[in-house]
ZAGUVEX-895772 format. One line per field, with one value per residue (C-alpha): residue in three letters; x, y, z. Coordinates in Angstrom, 1 decimal. Layout:
<pts>
res = [Ala | ...]
east = [X | ...]
north = [Y | ...]
up = [Z | ...]
</pts>
This chain:
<pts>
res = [Unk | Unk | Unk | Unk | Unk | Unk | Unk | Unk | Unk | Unk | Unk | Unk | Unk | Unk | Unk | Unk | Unk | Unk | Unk | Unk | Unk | Unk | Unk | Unk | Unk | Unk | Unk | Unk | Unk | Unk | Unk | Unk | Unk | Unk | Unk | Unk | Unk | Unk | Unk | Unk | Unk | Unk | Unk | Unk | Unk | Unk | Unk | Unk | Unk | Unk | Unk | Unk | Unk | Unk | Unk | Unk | Unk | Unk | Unk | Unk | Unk | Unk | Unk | Unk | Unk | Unk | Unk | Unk | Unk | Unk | Unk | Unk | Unk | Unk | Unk | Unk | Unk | Unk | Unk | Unk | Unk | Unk | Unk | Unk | Unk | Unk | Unk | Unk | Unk | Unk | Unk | Unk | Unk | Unk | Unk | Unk | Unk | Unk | Unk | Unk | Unk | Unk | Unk | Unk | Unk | Unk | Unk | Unk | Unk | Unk | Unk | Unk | Unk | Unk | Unk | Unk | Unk | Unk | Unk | Unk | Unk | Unk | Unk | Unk | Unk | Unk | Unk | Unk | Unk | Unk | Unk | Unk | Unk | Unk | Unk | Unk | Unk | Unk | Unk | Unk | Unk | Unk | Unk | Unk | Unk | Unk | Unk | Unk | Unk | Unk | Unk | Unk | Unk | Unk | Unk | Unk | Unk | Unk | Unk | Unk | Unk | Unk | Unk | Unk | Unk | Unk | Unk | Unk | Unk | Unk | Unk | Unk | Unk | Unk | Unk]
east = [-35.3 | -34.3 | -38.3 | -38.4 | -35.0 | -32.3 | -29.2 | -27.4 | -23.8 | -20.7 | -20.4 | -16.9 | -18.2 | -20.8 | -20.1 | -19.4 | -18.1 | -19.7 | -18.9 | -20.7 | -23.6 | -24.0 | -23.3 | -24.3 | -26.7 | -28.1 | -29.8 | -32.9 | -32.5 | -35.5 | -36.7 | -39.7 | -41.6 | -44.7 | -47.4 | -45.5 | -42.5 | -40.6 | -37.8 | -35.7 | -33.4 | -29.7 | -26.3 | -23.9 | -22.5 | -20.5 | -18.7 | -16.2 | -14.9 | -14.7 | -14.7 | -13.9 | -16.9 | -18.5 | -20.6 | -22.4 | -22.3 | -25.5 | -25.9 | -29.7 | -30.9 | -33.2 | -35.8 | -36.4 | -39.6 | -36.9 | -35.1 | -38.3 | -37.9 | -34.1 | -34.4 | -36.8 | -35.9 | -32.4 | -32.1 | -32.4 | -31.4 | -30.2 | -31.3 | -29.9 | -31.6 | -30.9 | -30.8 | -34.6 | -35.5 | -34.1 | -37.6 | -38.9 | -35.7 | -36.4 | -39.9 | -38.6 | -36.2 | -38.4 | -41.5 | -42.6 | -43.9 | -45.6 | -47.7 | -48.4 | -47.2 | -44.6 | -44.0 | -46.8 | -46.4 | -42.8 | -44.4 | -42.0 | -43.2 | -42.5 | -40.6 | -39.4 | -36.3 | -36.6 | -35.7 | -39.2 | -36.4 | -38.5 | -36.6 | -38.1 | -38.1 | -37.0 | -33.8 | -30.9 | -28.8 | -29.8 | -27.8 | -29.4 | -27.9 | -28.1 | -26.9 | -24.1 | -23.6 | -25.3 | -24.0 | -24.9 | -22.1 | -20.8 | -19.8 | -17.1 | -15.2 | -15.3 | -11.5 | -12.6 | -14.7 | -15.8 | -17.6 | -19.3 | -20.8 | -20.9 | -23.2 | -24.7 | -24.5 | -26.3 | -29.1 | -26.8 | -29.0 | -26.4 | -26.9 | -26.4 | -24.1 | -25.1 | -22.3 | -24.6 | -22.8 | -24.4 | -25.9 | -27.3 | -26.7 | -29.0 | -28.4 | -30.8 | -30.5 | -32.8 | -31.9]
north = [-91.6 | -95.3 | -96.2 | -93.8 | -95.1 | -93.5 | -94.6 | -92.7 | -91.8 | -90.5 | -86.8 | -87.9 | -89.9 | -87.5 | -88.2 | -85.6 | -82.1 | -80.2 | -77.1 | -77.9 | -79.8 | -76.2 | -73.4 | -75.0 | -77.9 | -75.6 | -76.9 | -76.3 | -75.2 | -75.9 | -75.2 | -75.5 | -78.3 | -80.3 | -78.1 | -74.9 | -74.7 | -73.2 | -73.8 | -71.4 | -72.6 | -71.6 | -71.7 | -70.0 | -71.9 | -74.8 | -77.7 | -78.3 | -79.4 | -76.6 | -76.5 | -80.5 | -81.2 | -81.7 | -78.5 | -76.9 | -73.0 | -70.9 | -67.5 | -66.3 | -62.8 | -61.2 | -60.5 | -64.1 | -65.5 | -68.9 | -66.9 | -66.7 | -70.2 | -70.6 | -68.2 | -69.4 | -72.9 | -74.9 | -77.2 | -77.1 | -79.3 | -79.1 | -80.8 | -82.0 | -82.9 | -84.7 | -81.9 | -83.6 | -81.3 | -77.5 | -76.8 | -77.1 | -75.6 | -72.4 | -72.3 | -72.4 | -70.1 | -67.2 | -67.5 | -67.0 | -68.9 | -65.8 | -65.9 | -69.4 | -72.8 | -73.2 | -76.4 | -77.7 | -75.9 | -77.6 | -81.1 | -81.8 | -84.3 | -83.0 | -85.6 | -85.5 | -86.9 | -88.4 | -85.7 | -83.7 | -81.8 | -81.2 | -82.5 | -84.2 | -87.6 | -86.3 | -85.0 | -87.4 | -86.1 | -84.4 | -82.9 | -81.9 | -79.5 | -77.6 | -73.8 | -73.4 | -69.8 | -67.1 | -63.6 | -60.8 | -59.8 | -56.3 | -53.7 | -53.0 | -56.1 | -57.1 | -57.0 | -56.9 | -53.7 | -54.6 | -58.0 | -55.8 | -53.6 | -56.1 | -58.2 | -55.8 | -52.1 | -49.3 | -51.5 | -52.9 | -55.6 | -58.3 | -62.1 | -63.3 | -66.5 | -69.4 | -72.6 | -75.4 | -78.8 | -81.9 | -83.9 | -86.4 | -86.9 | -89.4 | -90.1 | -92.1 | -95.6 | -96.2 | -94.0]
up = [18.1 | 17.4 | 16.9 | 13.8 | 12.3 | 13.6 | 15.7 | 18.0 | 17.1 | 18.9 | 17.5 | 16.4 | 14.4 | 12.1 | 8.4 | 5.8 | 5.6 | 8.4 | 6.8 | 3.7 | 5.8 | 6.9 | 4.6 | 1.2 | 2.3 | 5.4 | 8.6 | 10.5 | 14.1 | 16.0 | 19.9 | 21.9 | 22.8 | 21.2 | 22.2 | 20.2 | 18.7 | 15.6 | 12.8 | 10.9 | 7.9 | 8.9 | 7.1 | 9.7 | 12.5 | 13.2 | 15.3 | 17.6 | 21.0 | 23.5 | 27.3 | 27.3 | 25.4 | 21.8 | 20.9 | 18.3 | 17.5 | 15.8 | 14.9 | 15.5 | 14.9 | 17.6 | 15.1 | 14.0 | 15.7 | 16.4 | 18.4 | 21.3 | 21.2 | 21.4 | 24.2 | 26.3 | 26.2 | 27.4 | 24.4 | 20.7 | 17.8 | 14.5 | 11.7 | 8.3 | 5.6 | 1.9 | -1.3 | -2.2 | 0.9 | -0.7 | -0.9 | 2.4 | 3.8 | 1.5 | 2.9 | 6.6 | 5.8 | 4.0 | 5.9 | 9.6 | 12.2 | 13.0 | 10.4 | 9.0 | 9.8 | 7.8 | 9.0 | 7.4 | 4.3 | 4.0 | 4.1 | 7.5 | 9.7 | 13.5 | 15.9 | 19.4 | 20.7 | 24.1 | 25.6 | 24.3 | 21.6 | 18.4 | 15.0 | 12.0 | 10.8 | 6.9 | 8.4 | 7.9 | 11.0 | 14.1 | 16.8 | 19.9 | 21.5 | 25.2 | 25.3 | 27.2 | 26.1 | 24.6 | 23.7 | 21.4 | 18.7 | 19.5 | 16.4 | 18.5 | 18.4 | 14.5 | 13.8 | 9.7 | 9.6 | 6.2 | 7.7 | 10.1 | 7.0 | 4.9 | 6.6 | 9.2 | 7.3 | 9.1 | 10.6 | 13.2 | 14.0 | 14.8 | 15.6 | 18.9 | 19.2 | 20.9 | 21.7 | 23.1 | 24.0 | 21.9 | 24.0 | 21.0 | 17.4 | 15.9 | 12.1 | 10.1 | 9.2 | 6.5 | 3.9]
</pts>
């Protein structure tokens, strides 16, 4: 990552409000590898240390053609991006990989950490991550009903939670 401008940074060290990074500015969570892969826009999640280690939580919904991808492979990343990007971010967030490449039609260039991870050189902080735990959420253990059918209603079809350790952040140097 340090040949397209970015410098690797202790996780401790990630500038900014992590909770805005993710709920207002929103992130891309991205898995695969550079013959296929896919992106969805996210705004639930978070940071933390947990089991002696930095990590990273998401919140994928079985439905969403990311979460074959998240799935099948061991490592993912996360990638933030400058307000200048709101557009592309809506586009990977309302459209499938299904059914067009959305990728493209956000003007993103694909990158690849060293690791084969796919990010993008517009984002100004990535975070690769490997899952370390993945679970589905269960109606029966919301202790607030009313988040349960707020966010979920009658369909029922719940996210599943991954915690993945961060294993790189790169954040980039040029901008």
């Amino acid at each position: 990552m340090e040949n397209l401008g970015y410098e690797k940074i202790d996780p401790k060290i990630i500038d900014g409000n992590l909770i805005k990074l993710i709920s207002d500015d929103w992130m891309l969570v991205t898995a695969g590898n550079e013959e296929k892969f896919n992106t969805m826009t996210a705004n639930w999640g978070g940071v933390g240390y947990l089991w002696n280690r930095p990590v990273a939580f998401v919140f994928i919904r079985p439905e969403r053609y990311t979460f074959e991808f998240v799935e099948k492979y061991e490592n993912f990343t996360l990638t933030f991006f400058d307000e200048k990007y709101r557009k592309a971010l809506n586009i990977c967030g309302t459209k499938s990989g299904r059914d067009c490449n959305k990728v493209a039609e956000a003007s993103l260039t694909p990158c690849f950490t060293d690791s084969g991870n796919p990010a993008f050189t517009e984002a100004g902080l990535v975070i690769e991550c490997k899952k370390l735990y993945a679970g589905m959420l269960s109606e029966e253990f919301f202790l607030d009903r009313d988040i349960f059918d707020t966010v979920y209603g009658k369909k029922g079809n719940v996210h599943k939670l991954y915690i993945a350790e961060m294993t790189g952040v790169w954040k980039k140097t040029n901008l």
